[in-house]
C-alpha positions as CSV (number, residue, x, y, z in Angstrom):
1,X,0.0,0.0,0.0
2,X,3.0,2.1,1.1
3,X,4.6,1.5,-2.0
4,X,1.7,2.0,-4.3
5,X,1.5,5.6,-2.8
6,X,5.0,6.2,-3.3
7,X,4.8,5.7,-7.2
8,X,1.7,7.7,-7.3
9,X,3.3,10.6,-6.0
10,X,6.2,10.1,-7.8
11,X,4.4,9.4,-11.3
12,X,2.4,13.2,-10.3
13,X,5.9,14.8,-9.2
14,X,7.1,13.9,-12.8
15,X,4.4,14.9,-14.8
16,X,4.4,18.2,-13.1
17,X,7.9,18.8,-13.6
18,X,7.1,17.5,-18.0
19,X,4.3,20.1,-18.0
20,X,6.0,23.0,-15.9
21,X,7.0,25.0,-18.6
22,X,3.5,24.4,-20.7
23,X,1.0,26.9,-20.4
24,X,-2.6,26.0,-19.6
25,X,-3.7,26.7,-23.3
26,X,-1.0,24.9,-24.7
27,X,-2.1,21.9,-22.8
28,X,-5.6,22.6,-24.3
29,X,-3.8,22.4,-27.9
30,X,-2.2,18.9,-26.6
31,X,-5.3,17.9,-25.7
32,X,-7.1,18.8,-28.7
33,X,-4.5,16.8,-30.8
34,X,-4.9,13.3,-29.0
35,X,-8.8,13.8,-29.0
36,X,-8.5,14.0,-33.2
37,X,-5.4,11.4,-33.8
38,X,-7.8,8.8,-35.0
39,X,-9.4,11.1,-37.5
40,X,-6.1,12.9,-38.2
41,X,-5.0,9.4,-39.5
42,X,-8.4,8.4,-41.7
43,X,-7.8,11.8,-43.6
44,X,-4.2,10.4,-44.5
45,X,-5.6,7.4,-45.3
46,X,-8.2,9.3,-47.4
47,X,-5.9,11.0,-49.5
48,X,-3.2,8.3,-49.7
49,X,-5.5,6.6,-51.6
50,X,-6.1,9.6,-53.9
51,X,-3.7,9.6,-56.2
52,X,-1.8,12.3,-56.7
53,X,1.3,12.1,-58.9
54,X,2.3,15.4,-60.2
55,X,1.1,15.2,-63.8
56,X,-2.4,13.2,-62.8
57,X,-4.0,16.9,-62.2
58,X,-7.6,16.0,-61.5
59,X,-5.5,13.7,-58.9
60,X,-4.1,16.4,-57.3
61,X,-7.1,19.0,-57.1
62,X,-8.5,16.0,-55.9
63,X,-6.6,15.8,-52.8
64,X,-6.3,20.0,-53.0
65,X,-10.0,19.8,-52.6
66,X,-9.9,17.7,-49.4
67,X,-7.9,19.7,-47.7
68,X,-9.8,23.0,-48.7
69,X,-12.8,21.6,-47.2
70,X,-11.2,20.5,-43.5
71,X,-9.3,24.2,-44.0
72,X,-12.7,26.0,-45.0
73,X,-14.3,24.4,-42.0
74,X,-11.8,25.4,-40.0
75,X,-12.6,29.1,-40.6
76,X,-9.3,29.9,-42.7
77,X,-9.9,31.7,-46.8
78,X,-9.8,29.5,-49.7
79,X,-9.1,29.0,-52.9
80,X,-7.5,26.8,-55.6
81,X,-5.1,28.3,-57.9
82,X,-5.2,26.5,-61.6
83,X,-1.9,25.8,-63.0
84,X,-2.5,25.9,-66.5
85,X,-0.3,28.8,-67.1
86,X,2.3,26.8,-65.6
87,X,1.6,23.4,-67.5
88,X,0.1,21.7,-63.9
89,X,-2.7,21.3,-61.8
90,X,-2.7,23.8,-59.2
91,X,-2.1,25.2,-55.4
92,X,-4.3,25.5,-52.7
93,X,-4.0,28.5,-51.0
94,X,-5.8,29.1,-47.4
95,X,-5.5,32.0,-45.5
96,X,-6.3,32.7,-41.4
97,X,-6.6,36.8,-40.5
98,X,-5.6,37.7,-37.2
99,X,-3.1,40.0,-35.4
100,X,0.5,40.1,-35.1
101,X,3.4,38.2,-36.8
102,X,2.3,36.1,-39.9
103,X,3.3,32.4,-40.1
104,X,3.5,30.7,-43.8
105,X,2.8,27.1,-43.6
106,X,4.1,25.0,-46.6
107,X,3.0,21.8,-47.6
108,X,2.5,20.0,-51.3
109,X,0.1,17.8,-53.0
110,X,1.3,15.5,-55.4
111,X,3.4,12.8,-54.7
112,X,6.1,11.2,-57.4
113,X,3.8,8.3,-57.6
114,X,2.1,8.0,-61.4
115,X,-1.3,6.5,-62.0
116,X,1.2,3.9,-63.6
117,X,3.0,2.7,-60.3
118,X,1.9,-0.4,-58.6
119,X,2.3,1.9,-55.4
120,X,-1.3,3.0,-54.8
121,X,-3.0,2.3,-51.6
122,X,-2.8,2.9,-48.0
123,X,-2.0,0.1,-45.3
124,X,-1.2,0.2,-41.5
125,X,1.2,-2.2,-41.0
126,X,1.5,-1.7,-36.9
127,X,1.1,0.7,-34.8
128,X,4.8,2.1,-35.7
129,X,4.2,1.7,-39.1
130,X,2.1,2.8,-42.0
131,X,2.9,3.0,-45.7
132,X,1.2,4.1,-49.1
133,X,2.9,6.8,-51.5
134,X,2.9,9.9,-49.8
135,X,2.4,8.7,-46.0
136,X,5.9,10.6,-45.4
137,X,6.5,12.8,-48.4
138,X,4.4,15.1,-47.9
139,X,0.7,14.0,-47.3
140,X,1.5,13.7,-43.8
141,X,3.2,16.7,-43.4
142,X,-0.1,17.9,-44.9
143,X,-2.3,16.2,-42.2
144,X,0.1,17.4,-39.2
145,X,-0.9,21.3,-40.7
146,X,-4.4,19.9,-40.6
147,X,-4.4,18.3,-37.1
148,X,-2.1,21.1,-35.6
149,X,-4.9,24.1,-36.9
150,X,-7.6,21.6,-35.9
151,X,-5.6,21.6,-32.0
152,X,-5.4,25.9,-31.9
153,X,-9.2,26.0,-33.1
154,X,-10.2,23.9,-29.9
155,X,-8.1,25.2,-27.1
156,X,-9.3,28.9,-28.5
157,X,-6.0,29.9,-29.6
158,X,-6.7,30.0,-34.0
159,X,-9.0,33.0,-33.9
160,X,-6.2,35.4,-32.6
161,X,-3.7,34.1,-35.4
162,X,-2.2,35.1,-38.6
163,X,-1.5,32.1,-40.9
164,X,-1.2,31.6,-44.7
165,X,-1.0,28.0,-46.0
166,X,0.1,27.5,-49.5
167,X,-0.1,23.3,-50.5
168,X,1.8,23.1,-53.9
169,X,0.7,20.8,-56.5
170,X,3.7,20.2,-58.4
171,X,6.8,20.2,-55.8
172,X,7.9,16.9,-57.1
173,X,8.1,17.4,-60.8
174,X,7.8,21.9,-61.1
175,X,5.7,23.2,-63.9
176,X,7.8,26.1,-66.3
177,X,8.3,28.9,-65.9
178,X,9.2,28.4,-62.3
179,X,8.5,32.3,-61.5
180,X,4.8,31.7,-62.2
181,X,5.2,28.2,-60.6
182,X,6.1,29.5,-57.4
183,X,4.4,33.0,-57.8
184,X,1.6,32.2,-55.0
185,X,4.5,30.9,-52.3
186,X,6.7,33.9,-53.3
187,X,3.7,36.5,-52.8
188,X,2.6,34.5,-49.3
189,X,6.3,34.9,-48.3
190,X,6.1,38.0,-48.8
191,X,3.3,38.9,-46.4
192,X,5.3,36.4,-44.1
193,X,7.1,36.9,-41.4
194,X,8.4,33.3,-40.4
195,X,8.1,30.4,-42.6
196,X,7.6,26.8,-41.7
197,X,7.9,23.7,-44.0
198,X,6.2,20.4,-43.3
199,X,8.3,18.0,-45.6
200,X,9.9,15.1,-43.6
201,X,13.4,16.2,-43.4
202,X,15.7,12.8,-43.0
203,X,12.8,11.2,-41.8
204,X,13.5,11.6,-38.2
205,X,11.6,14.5,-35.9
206,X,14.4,15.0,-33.6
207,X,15.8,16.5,-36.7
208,X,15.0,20.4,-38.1
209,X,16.3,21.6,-41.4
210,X,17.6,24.5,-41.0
211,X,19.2,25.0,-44.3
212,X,18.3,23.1,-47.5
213,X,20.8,23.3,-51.0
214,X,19.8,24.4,-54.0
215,X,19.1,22.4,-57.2
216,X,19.7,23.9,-60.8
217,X,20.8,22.6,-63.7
218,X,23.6,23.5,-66.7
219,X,24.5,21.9,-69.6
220,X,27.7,22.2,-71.7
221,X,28.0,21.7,-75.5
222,X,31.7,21.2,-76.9
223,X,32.3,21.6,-81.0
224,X,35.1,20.3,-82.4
225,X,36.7,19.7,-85.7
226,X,36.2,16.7,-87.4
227,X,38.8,14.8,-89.1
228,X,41.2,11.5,-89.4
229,X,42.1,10.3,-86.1
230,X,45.4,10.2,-87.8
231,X,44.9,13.5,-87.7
232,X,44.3,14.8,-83.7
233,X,46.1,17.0,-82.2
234,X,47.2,18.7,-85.3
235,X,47.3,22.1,-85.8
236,X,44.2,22.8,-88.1
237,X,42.3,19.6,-86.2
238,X,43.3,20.2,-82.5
239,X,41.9,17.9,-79.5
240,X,38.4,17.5,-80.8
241,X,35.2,18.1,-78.4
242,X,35.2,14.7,-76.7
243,X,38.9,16.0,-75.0
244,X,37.9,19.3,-74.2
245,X,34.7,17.7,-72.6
246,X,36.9,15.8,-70.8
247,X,39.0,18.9,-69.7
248,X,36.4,21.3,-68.8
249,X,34.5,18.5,-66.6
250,X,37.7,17.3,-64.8
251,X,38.6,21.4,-64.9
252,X,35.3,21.3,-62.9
253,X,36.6,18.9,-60.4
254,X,40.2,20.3,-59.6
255,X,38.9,24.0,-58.8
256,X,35.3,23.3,-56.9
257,X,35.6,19.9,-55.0
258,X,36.9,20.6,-52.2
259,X,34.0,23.3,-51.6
260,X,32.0,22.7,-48.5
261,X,28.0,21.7,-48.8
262,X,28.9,21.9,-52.8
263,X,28.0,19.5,-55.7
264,X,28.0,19.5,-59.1
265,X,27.5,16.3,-60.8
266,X,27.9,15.9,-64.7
267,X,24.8,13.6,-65.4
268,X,24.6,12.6,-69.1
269,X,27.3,12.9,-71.4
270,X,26.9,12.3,-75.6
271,X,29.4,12.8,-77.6
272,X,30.6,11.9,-81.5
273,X,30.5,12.9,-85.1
274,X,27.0,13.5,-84.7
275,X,24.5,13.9,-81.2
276,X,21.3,13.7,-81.0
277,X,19.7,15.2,-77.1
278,X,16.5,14.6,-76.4
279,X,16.3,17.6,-74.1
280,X,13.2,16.8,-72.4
281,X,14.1,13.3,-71.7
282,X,17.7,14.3,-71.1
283,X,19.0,11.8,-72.9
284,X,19.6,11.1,-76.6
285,X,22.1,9.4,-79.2
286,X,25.4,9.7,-80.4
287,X,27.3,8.3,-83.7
288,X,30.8,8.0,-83.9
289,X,33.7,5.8,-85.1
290,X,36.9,5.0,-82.8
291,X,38.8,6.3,-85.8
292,X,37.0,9.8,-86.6
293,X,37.8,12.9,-84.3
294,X,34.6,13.8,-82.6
295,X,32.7,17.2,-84.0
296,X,30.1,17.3,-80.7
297,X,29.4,16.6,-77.2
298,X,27.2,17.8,-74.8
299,X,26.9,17.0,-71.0
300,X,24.3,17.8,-68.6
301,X,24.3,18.3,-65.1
302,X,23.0,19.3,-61.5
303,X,24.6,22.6,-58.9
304,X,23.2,21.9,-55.6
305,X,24.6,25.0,-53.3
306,X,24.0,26.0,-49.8
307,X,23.9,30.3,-50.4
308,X,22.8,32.2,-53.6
309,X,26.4,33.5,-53.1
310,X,28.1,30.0,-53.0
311,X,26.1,29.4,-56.4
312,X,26.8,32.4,-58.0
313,X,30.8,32.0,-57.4
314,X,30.1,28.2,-58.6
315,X,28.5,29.3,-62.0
316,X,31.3,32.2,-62.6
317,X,34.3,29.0,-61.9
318,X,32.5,26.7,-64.2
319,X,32.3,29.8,-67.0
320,X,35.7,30.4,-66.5
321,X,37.2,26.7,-67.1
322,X,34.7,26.6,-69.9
323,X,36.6,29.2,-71.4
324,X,40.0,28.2,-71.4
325,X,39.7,26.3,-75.1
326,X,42.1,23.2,-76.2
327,X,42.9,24.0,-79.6
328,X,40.3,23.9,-82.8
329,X,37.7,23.6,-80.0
330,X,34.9,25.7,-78.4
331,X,32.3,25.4,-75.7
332,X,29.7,27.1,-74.0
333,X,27.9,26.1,-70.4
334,X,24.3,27.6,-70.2
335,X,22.7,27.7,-66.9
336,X,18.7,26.7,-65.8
337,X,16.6,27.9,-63.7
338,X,15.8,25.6,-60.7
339,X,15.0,25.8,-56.7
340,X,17.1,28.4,-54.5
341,X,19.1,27.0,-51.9
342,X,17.9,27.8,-47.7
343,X,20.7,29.2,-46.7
344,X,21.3,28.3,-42.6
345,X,21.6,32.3,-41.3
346,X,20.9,33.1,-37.6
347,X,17.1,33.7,-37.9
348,X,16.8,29.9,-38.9
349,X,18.6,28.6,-36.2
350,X,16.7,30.8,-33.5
351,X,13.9,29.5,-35.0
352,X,15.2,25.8,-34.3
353,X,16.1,26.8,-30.9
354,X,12.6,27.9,-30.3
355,X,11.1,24.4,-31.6
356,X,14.0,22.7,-29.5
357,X,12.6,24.1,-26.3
358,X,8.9,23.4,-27.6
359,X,10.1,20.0,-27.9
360,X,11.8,19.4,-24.3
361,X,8.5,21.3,-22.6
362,X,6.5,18.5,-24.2
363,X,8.5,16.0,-23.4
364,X,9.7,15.0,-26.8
365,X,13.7,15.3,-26.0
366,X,16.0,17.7,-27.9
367,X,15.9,18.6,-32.2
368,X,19.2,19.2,-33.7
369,X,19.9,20.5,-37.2
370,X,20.2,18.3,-40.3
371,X,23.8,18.1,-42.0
372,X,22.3,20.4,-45.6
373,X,23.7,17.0,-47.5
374,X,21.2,15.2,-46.0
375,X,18.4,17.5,-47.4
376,X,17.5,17.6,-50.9
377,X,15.6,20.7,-52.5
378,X,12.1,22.0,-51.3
379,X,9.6,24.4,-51.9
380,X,10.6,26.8,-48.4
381,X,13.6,27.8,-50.5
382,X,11.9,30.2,-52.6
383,X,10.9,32.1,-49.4
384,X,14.4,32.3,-48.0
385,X,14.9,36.1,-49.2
386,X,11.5,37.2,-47.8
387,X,11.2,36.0,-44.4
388,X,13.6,36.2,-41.1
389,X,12.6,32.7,-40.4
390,X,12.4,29.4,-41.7
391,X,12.5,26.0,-41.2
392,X,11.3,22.5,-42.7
393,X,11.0,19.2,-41.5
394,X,7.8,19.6,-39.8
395,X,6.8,16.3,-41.0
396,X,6.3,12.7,-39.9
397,X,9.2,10.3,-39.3
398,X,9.5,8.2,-42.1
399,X,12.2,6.1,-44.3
400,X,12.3,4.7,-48.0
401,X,10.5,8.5,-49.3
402,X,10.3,8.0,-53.6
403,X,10.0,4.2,-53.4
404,X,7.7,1.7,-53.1
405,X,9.4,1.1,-49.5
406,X,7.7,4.6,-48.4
407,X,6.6,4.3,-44.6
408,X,6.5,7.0,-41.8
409,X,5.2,6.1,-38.1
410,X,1.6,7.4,-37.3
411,X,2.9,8.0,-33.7
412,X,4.4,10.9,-35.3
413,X,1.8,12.6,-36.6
414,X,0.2,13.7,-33.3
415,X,4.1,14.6,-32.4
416,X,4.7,17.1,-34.7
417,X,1.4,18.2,-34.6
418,X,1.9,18.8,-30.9
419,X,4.9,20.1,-31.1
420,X,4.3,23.0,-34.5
421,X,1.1,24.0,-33.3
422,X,2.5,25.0,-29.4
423,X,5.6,26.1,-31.8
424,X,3.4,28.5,-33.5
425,X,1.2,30.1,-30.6
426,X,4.4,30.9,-28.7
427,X,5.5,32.5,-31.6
428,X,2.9,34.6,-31.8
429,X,2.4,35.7,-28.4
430,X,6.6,36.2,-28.0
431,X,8.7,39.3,-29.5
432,X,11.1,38.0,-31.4
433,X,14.8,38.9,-31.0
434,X,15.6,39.3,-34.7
435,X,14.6,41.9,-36.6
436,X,12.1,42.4,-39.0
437,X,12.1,43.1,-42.7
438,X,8.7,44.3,-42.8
């Protein structure tokens, strides 16, 4: 009897000292998210089994329409953008008026999961594991915005709050041009004050992504003259355009690969008497004989940087080794357009320290910053110049993301849902020390 006192007041002593940091309304939004796991997870289910793959566009408005619906009821301004001009389906864009400082939630819709893959339905495998294309990346970073306004609506905390929420519909495969692409999350990031991204990182939620790389693309065409092999390195014939390929790519190499949180990967190469790249499918043909000095080549390729200045000095190195010609050769690198990189300044990381201590008040341990190679490209990029904020990996945990392995943990939905929506009232009732833009 003694004992069985003792661990009663023990087990109240501890959950007093978890909770002494948590306001009473922040353990309303706790609350709030426990009472609506179960239907937090039959709307992933529902729209797992939608799908959504980035060129199936009644797929995607689909799901957009879904999510307008809980987001509609939920008091927030709706509507969906068509993204005809842009060669996709669409965004949904909701907006929430209040007071104060304006947080931009970012989700997408689509998934890289054609009406062609085997990989269409939802299935809970245990109660640590659930899988179906999109359970991780993103639909369930979609359903953690869902459950986490659903939370602030029932502990009384929404009505008071500022919130834009853009859901892309082609984050996996972009429509062109990109600047009318990401027009509607550029012009929400601009109203913005903080930015919050609810991808799935690495998969793990003791992780934040603080900084993300970019991802553009070049291509390099080489001409050369053709000719006898008999003939190479002549004066009038020179080293032909499969050699000064090979120079300006290994060029490439010697002067950029020792830069930190840099890559720049030569993808396809083609080269002969005659070349024939299928752009779109960045691929293509090439004719040649061992014994004729190849006239073409071209080589595409990816830039993944961590600052708009680390990419800009990366473009003007590759221009310059482009330059240096072997002889009877010429080349030219062209640059595309493609996602901005996040770079990780002090706003981002205040912003992680924020979530960190979120995290630790609930009881969910510490969040430490993902290594930027570990995070690929994301839509939160584009509103890196805008805000003095952001972060991503709001999402569920998950592992095997743009497979058929794709599984996340439904125990971490009401996690991260706990943890961004007491994240974002304290944000809002808080000064921040950093300055704003606006």
């Amino acid at each position: 009897m003694y004992q069985g006192r003792m661990i009663t007041v023990l087990f109240v002593v501890l959950t007093f000292s978890l909770y002494a940091q948590v306001s009473k309304t922040e353990k309303r939004i706790v609350s709030a998210v426990d009472a609506h796991h179960e239907d937090a997870l039959k709307l992933l289910e529902e729209v797992v089994n939608i799908n959504s793959g980035s060129m199936n566009f009644d797929g995607v408005k689909k799901v957009g329409m879904v999510f307008k619906a809980k987001l509609d009821a939920l008091g927030f301004t709706t509507k969906w953008v068509d993204g005809k001009s842009w060669g996709r389906s669409g965004h949904l864009v909701a907006e929430h008026k209040g007071k104060g400082k304006t947080l931009l939630l970012i989700g997408h819709l689509d998934t890289v999961f054609e009406l062609a893959s085997p990989f269409q339905q939802f299935k809970m495998i245990n109660d640590s594991t659930m899988s179906g294309p999109g359970v991780g990346d993103m639909k369930g970073g979609d359903v953690v915005i869902i459950q986490a306004m659903q939370a602030l609506k029932d502990a009384g905390a929404l009505k008071d709050m500022n919130i834009i929420i853009v859901m892309t519909g082609d984050e996996e495969l972009s429509g062109r041009p990109l600047n009318l692409a990401r027009k509607d999350l550029i012009e929400a990031a601009k109203a913005a004050d903080i930015a919050l991204g609810f991808e799935d990182g690495d998969g793990n939620p003791k992780t934040g992504v603080v900084a993300r790389r970019s991802s553009s693309g070049w291509e390099l065409k080489v001409e050369g003259v053709p000719a006898h092999s008999s003939q190479v390195f002549t004066k009038d014939i020179g080293a032909g355009a499969i050699y000064e390929a090979a120079r300006i790519i290994n060029g490439f190499y010697e002067a950029l690969s020792n830069e930190e949180n840099l890559t720049f990967n030569p993808g396809m190469i083609l080269g002969g008497t005659t070349v024939d790249h299928d752009k779109e499918m960045d691929g293509g043909s090439a004719y040649g004989k061992s014994n004729i000095v190849a006239k073409h080549t071209v080589v595409t390729g990816d830039i993944r940087a961590i600052s708009p200045e680390q990419l800009k000095k990366t473009q003007e190195v590759m221009r310059e080794v482009v330059s240096k010609h072997r002889p009877q050769t010429k080349a030219e690198i062209s640059f595309g357009e493609g996602y901005p990189p996040l770079a990780p300044v002090e706003g981002n990381y205040e912003l992680l320290s924020y979530f960190n201590k979120v995290s630790n008040d609930l009881g969910f341990g510490n969040v430490t910053a993902v290594n930027p190679r570990d995070a690929g490209a994301a839509d939160i990029s584009f509103t890196a110049p805008y805000v003095e904020m952001a972060m991503d990996g709001f999402g569920p945990g998950s592992a095997g993301g743009h497979t058929v392995n794709e599984t996340a943990d439904p125990r971490s939905i009401a996690i991260q849902a706990k943890r961004t929506a007491v994240l974002m009232y304290r944000l809002t009732q808080e000064k921040l020390s950093t300055g704003q833009r606006k």
